[in-house]
C-alpha positions in Angstrom: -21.5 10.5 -15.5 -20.4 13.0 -12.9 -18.7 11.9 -9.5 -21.4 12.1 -6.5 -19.8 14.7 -3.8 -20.7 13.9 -1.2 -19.9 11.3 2.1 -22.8 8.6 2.7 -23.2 5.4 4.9 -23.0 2.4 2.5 -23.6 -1.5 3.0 -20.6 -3.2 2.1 -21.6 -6.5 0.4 -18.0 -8.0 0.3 -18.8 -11.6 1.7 -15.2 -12.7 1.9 -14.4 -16.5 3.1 -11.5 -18.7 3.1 -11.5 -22.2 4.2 -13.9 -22.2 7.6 -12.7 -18.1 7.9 -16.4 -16.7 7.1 -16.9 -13.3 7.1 -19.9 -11.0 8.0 -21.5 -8.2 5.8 -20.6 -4.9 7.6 -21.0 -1.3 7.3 -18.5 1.6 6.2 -18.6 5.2 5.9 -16.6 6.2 2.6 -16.4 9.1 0.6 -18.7 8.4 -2.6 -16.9 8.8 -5.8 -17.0 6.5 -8.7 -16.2 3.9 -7.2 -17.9 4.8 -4.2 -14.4 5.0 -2.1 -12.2 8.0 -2.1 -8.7 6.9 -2.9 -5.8 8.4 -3.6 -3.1 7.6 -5.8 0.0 8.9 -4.3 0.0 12.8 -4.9 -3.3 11.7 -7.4 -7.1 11.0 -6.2 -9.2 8.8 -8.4 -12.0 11.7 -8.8 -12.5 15.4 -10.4 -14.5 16.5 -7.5 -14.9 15.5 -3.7 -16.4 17.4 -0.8 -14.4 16.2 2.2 -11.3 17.8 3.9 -8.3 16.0 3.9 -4.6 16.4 2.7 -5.9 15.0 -0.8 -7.6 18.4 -2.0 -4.3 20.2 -2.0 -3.1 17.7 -4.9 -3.7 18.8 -8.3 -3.0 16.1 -10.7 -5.7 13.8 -11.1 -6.7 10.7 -12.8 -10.1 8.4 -13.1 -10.7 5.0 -13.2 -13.0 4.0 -15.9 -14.1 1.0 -17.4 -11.6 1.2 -20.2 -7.9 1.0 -20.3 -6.5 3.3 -17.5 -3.8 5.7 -18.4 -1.7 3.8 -16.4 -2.2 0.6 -18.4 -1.3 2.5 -21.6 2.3 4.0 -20.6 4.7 3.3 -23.0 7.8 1.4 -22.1 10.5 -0.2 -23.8 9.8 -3.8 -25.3 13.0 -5.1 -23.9 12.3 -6.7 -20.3 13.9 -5.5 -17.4 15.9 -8.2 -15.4 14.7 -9.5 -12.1 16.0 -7.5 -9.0 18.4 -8.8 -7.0 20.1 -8.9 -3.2 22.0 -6.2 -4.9 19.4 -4.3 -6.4 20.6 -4.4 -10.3 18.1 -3.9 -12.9 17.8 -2.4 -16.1 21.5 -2.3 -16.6 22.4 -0.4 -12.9 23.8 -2.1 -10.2 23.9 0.0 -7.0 26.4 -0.6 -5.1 25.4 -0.6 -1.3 27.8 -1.5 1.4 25.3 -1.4 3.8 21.8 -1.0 2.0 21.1 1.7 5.4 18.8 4.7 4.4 18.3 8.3 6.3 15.3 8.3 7.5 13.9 12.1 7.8 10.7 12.9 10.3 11.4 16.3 10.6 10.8 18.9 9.4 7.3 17.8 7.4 7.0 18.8 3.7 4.5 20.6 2.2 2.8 19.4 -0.6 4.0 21.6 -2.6 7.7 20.9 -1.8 6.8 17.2 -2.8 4.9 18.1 -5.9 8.0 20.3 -7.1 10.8 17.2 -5.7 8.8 14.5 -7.2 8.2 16.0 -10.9 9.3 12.9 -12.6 6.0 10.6 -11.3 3.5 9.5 -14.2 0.2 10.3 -13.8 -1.5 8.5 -11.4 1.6 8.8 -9.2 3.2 6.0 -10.8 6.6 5.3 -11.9 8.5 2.5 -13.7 11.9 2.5 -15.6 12.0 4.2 -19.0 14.5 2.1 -21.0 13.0 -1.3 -20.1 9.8 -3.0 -18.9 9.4 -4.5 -15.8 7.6 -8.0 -15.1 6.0 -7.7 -12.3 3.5 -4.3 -11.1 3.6 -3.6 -7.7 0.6 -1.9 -6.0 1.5 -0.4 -2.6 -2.1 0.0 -0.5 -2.6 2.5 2.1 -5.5 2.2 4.7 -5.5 5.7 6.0 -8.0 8.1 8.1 -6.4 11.6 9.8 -2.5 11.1 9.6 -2.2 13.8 7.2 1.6 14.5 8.0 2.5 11.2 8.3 1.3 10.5 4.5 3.7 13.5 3.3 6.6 12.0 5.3 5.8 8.6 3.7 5.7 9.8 0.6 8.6 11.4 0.7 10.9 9.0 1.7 9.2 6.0 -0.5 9.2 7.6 -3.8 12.9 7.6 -3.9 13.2 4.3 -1.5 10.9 2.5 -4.6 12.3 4.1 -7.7 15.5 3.1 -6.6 14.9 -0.3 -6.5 13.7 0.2 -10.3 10.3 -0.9 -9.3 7.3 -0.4 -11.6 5.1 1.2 -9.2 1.9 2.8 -7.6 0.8 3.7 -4.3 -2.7 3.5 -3.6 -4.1 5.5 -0.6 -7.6 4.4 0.8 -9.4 6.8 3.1 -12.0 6.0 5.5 -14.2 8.8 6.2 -16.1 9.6 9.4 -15.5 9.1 13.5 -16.5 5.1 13.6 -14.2 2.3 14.2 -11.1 2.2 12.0 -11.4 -1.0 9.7 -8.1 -1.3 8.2 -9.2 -4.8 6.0 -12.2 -3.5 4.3 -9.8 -0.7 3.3 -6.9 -2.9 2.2 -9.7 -5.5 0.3 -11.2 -2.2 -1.3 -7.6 -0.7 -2.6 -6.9 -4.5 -4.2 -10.0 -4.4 -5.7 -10.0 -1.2 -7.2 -6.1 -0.8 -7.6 -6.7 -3.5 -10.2 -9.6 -1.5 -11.9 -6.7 1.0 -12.4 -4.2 -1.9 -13.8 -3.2 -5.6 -13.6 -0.9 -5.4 -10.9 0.6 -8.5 -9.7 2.3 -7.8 -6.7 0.3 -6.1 -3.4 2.2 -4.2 -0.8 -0.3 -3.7 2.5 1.5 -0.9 3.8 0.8 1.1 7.0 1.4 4.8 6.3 3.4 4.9 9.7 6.0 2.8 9.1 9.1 3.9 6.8 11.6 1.3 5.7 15.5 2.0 6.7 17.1 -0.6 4.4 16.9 -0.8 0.5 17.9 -4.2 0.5 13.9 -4.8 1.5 12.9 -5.2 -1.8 9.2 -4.3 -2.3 8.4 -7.7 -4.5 6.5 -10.7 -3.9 8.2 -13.9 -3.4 6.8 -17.2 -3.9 5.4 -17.2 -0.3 3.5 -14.3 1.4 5.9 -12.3 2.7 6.2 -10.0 6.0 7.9 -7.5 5.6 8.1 -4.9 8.7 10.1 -7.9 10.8 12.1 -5.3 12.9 10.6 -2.1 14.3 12.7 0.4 16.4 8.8 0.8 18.9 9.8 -3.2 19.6 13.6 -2.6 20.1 13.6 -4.3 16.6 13.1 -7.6 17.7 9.8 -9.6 16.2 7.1 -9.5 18.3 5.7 -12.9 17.9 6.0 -15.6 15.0 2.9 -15.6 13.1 2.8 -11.9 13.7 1.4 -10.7 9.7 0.7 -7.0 10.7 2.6 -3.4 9.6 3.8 -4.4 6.0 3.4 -7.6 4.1 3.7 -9.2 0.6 1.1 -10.9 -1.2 0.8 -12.0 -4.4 -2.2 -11.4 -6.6 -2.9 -15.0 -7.1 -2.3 -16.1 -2.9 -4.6 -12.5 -2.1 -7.1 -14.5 -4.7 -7.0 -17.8 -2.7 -6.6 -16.2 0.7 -10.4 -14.2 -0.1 -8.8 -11.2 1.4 -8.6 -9.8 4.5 -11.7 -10.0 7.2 -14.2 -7.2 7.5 -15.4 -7.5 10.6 -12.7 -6.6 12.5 -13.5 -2.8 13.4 -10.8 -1.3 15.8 -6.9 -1.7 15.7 -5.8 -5.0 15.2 -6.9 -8.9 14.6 -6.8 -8.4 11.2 -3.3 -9.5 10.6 -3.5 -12.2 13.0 -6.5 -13.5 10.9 -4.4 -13.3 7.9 -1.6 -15.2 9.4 -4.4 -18.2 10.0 -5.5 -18.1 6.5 -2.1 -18.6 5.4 -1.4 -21.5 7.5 -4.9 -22.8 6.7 -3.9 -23.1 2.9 -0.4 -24.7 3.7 1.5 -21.8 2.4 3.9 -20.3 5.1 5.4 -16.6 6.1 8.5 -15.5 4.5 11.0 -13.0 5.6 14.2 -11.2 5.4 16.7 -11.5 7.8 16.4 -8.5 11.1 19.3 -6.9 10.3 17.4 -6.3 6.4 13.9 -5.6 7.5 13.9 -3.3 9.6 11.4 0.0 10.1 10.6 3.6 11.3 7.6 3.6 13.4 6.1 7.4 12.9 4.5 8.4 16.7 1.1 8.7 17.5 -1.8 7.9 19.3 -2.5 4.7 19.5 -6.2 3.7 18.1 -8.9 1.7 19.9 -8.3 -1.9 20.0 -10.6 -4.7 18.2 -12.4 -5.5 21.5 -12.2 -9.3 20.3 
């Protein structure tokens, strides 16, 4: 069956509740593929053909979801299992030694895609990576809501291919696009990358990720800990300093089984922000609490730009 190629207004019927958190049905504009959502896969998109225009069509690998076992499923690894990583980032057999766990953090200039294509040759396809000479336990999926930030996705993805392969992570990034001039709704996107990220693979570990924030300290592991974890604590915009304490927003942790209990993310918030706050009440609501690293470990890049509408509730 081909991909349909074309954009189209769909009726989302993700009912998503949690506790006394209920959820309407909403609307979306996507790009129709199979599924009908155009997502990308880091320098990969989950379809032969599409009709929109977007940093996407200048990538040439690609790879489909199916209803078999994905490419990425069947990569072949060694048997042995990798060790957990640690505070000091040893696995597989190589310890890296960091005195201060600091990393440079490049905005400018922006690279092409072809620059990234040619640096990043040793990405599976799919855009995924994972140590050769052992297997890792846990898969991390790294989800991207994302609508017209073109060069900040090139300037993520070149600093968090080598940021996540050094922390001999088995990886992929997912990148969900909303199409259209509506209302940005960042927790359909993130619901609709978990759900089809594990159509791709049986990833344990989910990274909600926005594509404007770049991590300046390897000692942030990307992993999910035994409590939901947020992870963007300290961001140079807020002098680095957290902004509130049930703040949940930017980059956070969750685990495939707490995403499970925790229904997701609400869809019906349309406009920037509230969804994270929502999330934060979810957590409380099923006595589970909000982990993170210490300031001086989790601290982030903010990318400029204009800031989006607000949620007007």
């Amino acid at each position: 069956m081909s991909c349909i190629q074309q954009a189209r207004r769909l009726n989302s019927q993700a009912h998503l509740k949690a506790g006394n958190f209920a959820v309407s049905i909403s609307n979306l504009d996507y790009v129709v593929t199979i599924p009908p959502f155009l997502i990308w896969n880091i320098t990969e998109i989950y379809t032969n053909n599409y009709s929109v225009e977007s940093p996407a069509s200048t990538f040439s690998n690609k790879v489909n979801i199916d209803n078999g076992t994905s490419e990425l499923e069947r990569s072949s690894q060694d048997g042995t299992l990798c060790p957990d990583v640690s505070q000091n980032l040893c696995n597989c057999g190589i310890c890296l030694q960091l005195s201060h766990g600091r990393v440079q953090i490049q905005t400018y200039p922006v690279p092409s895609v072809q620059t990234l294509e040619s640096r990043f040759s040793w990405l599976q396809p799919g855009g995924h990576w994972a140590p050769s000479n052992c297997t890792v336990e846990k898969k991390v999926a790294i989800i991207i809501p994302f609508r017209s930030r073109g060069e900040h996705l090139l300037l993520f993805l070149q600093h968090m291919h080598p940021f996540l392969k050094k922390q001999q992570l088995d990886y992929t990034i997912f990148v969900v696009e909303q199409d259209g001039e509506g209302p940005f709704n960042r927790a359909m996107l993130m619901n609709i990358g978990y759900i089809e990220g594990l159509k791709a693979r049986t990833y344990d570990c989910f990274i909600f990720h926005d594509v404007d924030l770049l991590p300046e300290d390897d000692r942030n592991l990307y992993t999910c800990p035994e409590q939901p974890r947020h992870m963007s604590v300290a961001v140079d915009m807020f002098n680095y300093r957290l902004p509130y304490p049930a703040i949940f927003g930017g980059v956070s942790a969750i685990s495939r089984a707490h995403f499970k209990l925790l229904n997701g993310f609400s869809n019906s918030f349309w406009g920037w922000g509230g969804e994270d706050d929502d999330m934060s009440n979810r957590i409380r609501h099923h006595q589970l609490y909000i982990s993170r690293y210490p300031i001086t470990i989790a601290r982030y890049t903010m990318l400029t730009h204009k800031k989006d509408l607000p949620n007007p509730h």
